[in-house]
VOGU-3710 file (C-alpha; in Angstrom, 3 decimals, decimal comma):
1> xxxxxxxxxx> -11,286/16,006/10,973  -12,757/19,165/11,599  -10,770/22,747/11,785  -11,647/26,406/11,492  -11,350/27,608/8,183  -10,225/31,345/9,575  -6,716/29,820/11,482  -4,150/28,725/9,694  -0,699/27,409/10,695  2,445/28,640/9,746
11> xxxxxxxxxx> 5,853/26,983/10,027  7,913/30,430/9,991  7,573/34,015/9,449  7,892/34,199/5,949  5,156/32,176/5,777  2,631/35,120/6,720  2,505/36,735/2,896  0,250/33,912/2,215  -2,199/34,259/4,343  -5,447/36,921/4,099
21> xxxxxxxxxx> -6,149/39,637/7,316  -9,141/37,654/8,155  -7,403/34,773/9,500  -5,564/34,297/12,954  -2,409/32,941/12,106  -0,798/30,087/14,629  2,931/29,925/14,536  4,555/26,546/14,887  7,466/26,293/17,276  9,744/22,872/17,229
31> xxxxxxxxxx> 12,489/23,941/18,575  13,714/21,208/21,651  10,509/18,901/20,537  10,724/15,219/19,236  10,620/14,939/15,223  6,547/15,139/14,474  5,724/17,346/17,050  5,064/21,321/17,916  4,122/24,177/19,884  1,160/26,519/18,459
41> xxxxxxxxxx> 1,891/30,351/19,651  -1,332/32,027/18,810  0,030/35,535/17,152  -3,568/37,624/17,327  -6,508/37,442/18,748  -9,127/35,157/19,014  -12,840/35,883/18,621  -13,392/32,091/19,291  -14,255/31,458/23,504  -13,101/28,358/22,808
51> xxxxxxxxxx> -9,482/28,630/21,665  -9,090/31,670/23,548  -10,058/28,900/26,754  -7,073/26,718/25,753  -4,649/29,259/25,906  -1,799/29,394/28,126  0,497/32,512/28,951  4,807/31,879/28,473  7,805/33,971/28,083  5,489/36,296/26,976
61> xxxxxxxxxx> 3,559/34,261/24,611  0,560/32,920/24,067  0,474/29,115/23,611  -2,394/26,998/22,671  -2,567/23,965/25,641  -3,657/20,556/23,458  -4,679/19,152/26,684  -7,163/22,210/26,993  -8,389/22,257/23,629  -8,986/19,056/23,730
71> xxxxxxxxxx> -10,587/18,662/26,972  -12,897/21,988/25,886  -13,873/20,740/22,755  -14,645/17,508/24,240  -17,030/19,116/26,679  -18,605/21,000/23,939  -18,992/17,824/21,434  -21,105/16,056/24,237  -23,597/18,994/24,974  -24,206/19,052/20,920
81> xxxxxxxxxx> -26,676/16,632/20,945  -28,125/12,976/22,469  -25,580/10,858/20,340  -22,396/12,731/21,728  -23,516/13,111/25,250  -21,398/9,717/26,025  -18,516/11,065/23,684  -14,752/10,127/25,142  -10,918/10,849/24,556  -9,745/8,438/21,961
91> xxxxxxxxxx> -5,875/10,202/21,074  -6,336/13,409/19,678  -9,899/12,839/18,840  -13,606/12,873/20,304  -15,148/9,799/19,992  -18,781/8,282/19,995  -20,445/4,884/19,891  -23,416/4,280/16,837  -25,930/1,607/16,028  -24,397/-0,205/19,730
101> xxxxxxxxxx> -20,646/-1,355/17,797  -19,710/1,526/15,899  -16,841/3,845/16,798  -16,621/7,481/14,902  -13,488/9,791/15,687  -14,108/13,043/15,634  -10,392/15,504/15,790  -10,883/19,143/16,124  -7,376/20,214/15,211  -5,752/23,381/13,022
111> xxxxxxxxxx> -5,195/23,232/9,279  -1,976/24,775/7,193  -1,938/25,413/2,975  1,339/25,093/3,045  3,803/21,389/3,190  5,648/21,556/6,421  9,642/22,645/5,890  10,368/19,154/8,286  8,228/16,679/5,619  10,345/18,278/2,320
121> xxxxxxxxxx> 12,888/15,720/2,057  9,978/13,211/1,764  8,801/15,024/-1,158  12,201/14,444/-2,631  12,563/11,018/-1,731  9,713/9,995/-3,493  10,564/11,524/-6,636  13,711/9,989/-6,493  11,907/6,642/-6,060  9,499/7,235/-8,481
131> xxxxxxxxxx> 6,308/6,455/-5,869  3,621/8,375/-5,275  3,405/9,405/-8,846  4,215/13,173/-9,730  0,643/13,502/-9,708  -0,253/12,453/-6,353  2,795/14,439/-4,842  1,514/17,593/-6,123  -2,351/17,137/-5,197  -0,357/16,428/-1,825
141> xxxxxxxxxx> 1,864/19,544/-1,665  -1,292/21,833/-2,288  -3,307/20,137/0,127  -1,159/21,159/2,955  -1,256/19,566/6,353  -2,602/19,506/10,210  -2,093/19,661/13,623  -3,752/17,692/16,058  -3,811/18,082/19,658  -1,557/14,938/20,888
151> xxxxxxxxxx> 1,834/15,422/22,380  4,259/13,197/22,417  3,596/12,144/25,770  0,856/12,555/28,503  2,853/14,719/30,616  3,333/16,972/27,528  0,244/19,079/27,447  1,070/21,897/24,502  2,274/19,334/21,829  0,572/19,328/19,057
161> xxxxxxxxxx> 0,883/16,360/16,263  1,651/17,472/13,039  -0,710/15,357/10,748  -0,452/14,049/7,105  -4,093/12,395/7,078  -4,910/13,910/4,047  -2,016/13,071/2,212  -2,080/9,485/3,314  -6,035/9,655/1,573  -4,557/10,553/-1,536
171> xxxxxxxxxx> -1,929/7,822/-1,589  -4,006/4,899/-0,292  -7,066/6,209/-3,245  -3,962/6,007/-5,483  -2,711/2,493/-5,049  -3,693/-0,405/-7,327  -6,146/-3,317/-6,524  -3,272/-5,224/-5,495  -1,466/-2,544/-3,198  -5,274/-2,250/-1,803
181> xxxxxxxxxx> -6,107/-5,216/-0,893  -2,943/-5,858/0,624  -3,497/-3,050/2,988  -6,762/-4,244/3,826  -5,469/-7,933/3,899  -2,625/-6,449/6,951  -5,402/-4,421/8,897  -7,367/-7,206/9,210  -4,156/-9,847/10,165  -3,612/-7,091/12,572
191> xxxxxxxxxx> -7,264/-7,269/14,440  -8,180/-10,255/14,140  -4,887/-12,234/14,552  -2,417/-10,416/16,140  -3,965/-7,981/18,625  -6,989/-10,754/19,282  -7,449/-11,020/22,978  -5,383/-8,333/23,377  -7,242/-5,594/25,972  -4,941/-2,869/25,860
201> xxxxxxxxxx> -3,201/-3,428/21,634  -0,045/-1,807/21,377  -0,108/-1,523/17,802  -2,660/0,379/15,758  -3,829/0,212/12,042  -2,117/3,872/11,704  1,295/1,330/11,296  -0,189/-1,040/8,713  -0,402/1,944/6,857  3,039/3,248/7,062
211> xxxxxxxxxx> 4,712/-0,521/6,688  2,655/-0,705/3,037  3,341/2,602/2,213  7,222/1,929/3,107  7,061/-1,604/1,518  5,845/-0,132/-1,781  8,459/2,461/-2,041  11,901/0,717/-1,141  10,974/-3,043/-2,260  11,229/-2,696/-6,232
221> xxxxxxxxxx> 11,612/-6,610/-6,800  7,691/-6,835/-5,437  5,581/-7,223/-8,262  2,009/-5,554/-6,920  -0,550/-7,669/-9,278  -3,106/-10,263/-7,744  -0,932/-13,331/-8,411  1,601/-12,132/-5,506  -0,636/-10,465/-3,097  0,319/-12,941/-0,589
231> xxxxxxxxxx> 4,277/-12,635/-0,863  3,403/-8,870/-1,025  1,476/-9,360/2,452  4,294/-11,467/3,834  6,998/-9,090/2,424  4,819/-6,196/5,110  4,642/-8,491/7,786  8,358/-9,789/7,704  8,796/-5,565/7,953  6,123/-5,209/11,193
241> xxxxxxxxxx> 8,728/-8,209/12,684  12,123/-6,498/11,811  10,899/-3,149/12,825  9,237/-4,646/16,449  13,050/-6,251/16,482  14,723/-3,228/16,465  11,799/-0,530/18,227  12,137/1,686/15,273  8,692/2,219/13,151  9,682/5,202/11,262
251> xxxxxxxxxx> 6,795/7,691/9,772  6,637/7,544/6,386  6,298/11,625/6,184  9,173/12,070/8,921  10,816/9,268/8,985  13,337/10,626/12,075  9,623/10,417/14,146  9,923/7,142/15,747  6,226/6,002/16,061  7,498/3,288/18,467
261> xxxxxxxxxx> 9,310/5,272/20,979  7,062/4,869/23,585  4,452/2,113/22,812  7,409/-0,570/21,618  9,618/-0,733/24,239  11,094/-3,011/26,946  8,980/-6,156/28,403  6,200/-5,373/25,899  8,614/-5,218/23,035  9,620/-8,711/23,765
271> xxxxxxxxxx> 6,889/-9,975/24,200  5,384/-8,771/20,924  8,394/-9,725/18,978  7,732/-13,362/20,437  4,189/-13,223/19,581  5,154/-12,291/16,255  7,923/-14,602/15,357  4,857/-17,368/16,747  2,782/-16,212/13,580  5,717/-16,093/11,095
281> xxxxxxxxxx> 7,133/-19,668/12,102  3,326/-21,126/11,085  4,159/-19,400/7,245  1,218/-18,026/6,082  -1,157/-20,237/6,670  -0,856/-17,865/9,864  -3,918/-16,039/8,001  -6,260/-18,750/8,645  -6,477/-18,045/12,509  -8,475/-14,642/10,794
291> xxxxxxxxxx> -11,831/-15,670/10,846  -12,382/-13,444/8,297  -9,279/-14,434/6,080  -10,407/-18,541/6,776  -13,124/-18,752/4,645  -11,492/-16,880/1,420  -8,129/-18,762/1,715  -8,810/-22,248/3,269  -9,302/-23,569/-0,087  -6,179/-22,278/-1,779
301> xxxxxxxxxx> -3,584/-22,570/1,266  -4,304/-25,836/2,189  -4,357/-27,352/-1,500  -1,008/-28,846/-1,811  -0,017/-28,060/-5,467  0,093/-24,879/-4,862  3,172/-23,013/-3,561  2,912/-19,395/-1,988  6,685/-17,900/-2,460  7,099/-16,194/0,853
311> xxxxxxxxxx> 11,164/-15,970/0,990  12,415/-12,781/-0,055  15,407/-14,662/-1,543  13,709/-16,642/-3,607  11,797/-13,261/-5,208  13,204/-12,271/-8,590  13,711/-9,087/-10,603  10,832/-8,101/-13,460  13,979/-8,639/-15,846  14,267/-12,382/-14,361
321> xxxxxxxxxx> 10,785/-13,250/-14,628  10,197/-12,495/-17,981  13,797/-14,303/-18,989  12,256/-17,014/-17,339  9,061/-17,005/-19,048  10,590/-17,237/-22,366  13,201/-20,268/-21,559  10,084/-22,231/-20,039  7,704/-21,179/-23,061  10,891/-21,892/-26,042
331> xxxxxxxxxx> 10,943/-25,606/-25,648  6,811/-26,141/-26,402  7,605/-24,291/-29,703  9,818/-27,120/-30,814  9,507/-29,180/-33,845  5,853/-31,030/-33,200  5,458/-34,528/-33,865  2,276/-35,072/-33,075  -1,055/-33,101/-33,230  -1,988/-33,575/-29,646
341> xxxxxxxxxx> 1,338/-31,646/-28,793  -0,045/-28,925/-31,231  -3,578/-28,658/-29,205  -1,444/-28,909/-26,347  0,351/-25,518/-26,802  -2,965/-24,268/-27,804  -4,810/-24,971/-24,944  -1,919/-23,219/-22,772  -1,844/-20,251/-24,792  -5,405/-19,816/-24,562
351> xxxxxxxxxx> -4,980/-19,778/-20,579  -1,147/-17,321/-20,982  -3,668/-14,500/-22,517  -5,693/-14,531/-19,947  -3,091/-13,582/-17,350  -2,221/-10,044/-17,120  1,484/-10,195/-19,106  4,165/-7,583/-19,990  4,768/-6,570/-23,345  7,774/-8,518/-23,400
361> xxxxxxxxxx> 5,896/-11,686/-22,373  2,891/-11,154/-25,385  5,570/-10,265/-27,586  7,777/-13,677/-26,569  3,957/-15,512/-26,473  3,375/-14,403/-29,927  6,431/-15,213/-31,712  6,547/-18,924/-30,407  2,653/-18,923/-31,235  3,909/-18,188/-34,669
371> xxxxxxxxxx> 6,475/-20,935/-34,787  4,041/-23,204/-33,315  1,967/-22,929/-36,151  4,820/-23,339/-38,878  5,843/-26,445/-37,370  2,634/-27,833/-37,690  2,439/-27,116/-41,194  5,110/-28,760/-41,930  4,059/-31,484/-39,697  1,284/-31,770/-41,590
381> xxxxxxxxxx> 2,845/-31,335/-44,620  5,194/-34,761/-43,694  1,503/-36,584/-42,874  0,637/-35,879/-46,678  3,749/-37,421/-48,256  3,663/-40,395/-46,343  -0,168/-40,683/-47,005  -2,260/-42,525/-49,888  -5,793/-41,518/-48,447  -6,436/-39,072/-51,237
391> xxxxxxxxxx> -9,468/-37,627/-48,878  -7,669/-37,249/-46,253  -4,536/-36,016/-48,029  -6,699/-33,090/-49,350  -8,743/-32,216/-46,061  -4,869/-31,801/-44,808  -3,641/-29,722/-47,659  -5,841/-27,481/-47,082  -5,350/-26,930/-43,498  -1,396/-25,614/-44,641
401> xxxxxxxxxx> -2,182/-22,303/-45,912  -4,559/-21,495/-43,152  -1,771/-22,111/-40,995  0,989/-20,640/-42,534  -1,301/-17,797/-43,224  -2,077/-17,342/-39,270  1,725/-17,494/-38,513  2,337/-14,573/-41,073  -0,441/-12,392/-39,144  1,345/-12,910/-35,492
411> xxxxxxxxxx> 5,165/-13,318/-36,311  7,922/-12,016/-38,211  7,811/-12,081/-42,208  11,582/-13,781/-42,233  10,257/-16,326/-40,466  8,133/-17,834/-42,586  10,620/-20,084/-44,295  10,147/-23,465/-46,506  12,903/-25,557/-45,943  14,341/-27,574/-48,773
//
């Protein structure tokens, strides 16, 4: 994105204070306009030929045309030099082919310091859903926001866009691995599986984007680690499906901006919704007509021990899990009656601190570990009355403390009982 650093857009009036006398200052105008878009009234002169070029004259104001700045600066970007002299319209942007395959968008648009007055309820939504973090929402509030020259429709020629690129950055470079990948993992379903053939794709990668970002925030019972990045991808993709159902992709900024309003309608709406439902009645082994995707995930989809939980019902609560985890680990920290059953427990311990575990679950993992070891004292312990092997009854008797003592180091002190 490019913009001149000496315009900056204002939402109202009261906006002007913050703003130095060396800048032009662009007034935004929504009034009559669907959610996400403006009008840019240019409130002093230009110096720059350019802008001045896209200008149009109304009710005594002077509007900036997107359809002319866009079609000037386009003009301009392919006399800069040999690369750009085959440069075309791509949305709002001026684009360019590299190295024979390799697309670069170029928007010349108008910057603002301050966070639009229409995107402050998403501010408070996502404190009041706790995502992005504090953080993240202020780095986003002083980074302001854009407009790029796209209307709403063709026809519609001094719309502007009102952009939250920047912000969107911030939040993707703030996700975890998991939230990552599955982001990546939907862009790629999107190319290679869904819009594959496809000439003229309705959707975009713009609404993977606002799906995750959506996903993450209202879907607390989605665990983001790297165990369920596939029920987090299908939990996205069941949303692309409902949202194609019903024509509504909301943006995640302003969410009464229905990105679908024109792309997702009618015959085409149908017929995407078909091609969709297609791909969701295969489950996800859907992913393996990526060609990308097939060689990663071949292996583990098609091995039939393993079960990918893809059902939203059948997704539990972080409170569930970790109940869960401790009525499945409680019965292997039963009396043992035989020392295999004590390497046993070992050997599955050893593989439980490996995983990435709450505090609740090391805590629950520890305890039994403790009464693991107690038992097999004691186990031991029963060996060496019942024994005559003097040898052996020593090489035993010494393994008890060592035991007992290891218990005392990971559980509780009233736990370590004798019993009579």
């Amino acid at each position: 994105m490019f913009w001149p650093a000496d315009y900056k857009v204002i939402c109202n009036l009261s906006q002007m204070n913050h703003h130095v006398l060396q800048q032009t200052v662009i007034l935004m105008e929504c009034n009559d306009l669907p959610p996400g878009f403006t009008r840019l009234i240019l409130m002093s002169q230009s110096q720059n030929a350019l802008i001045r070029f896209s200008c149009v004259a109304r009710n005594n104001k002077l509007y900036i045309s997107s359809k002319l700045y866009r079609d000037t600066y386009l003009q301009s970007f392919r006399n800069l030099d040999a690369t750009t002299t085959m440069a075309f319209q791509h949305g709002p942007c001026s684009s360019y082919v590299i190295m024979g395959n390799i697309e670069v968008d170029n928007a010349f648009c108008f910057g603002a310091h301050l966070w639009p007055t229409m995107a402050l309820p998403c501010i408070q939504r996502c404190r009041q859903k706790g995502w992005p973090s504090e953080s993240v929402l202020s780095n986003i509030l002083s980074g302001g926001f854009h407009v790029v020259p796209i209307g709403s429709a063709p026809e519609n020629e001094e719309e502007w866009r009102i952009s939250f690129s920047q912000a969107e950055h911030k939040i993707v470079y703030s996700m975890n691995h998991t939230k990552f990948l599955s982001y990546g993992l939907f862009k790629i379903f999107l190319k290679e599986v869904i819009n594959f053939l496809n000439q003229t794709p309705v959707l975009c990668s713009y609404f993977t984007k606002t799906i995750v970002f959506w996903a993450i925030q209202n879907d607390s019972a989605l665990t983001w680690t790297p165990e369920n990045l596939l029920p987090c991808f299908w939990k996205c993709f069941k949303l692309l499906i409902y949202w194609v159902h019903i024509g509504t992709c909301p943006n995640f900024f302003i969410p009464q901006c229905n990105m679908f309003r024109l792309k997702v309608t009618g015959s085409v709406q149908v017929s995407l919704f078909s091609h969709l439902f297609a791909l969701y009645s295969k489950g996800v082994s859907c992913l393996l007509l990526s060609s990308t995707l097939r060689s990663f995930l071949s292996k583990a989809i098609l091995d039939r021990t393993l079960r990918v939980c893809t059902e939203e019902s059948r997704m539990i609560s972080k409170s569930e899990l970790e109940l869960r985890f401790f009525y499945e680990i409680k019965p292997l920290s039963l009396r043992i009656f035989h020392i295999e059953e004590f390497a046993a427990y070992m050997t599955q311990t050893e593989r439980a601190v490996r995983l990435s575990l709450t505090v609740y679950q090391a805590v629950t993992l520890q305890c039994m570990t403790s009464i693991v070891l107690q038992n097999t004292a004691l186990f031991l312990q029963d060996i060496i009355n019942s024994d005559r092997n003097r040898n052996k009854i020593y090489y035993q008797a010494n393994k008890i403390p060592n035991l007992l003592r290891l218990s005392y180091k990971l559980g509780y002190v009233s736990e370590i009982y004798v019993p009579l």
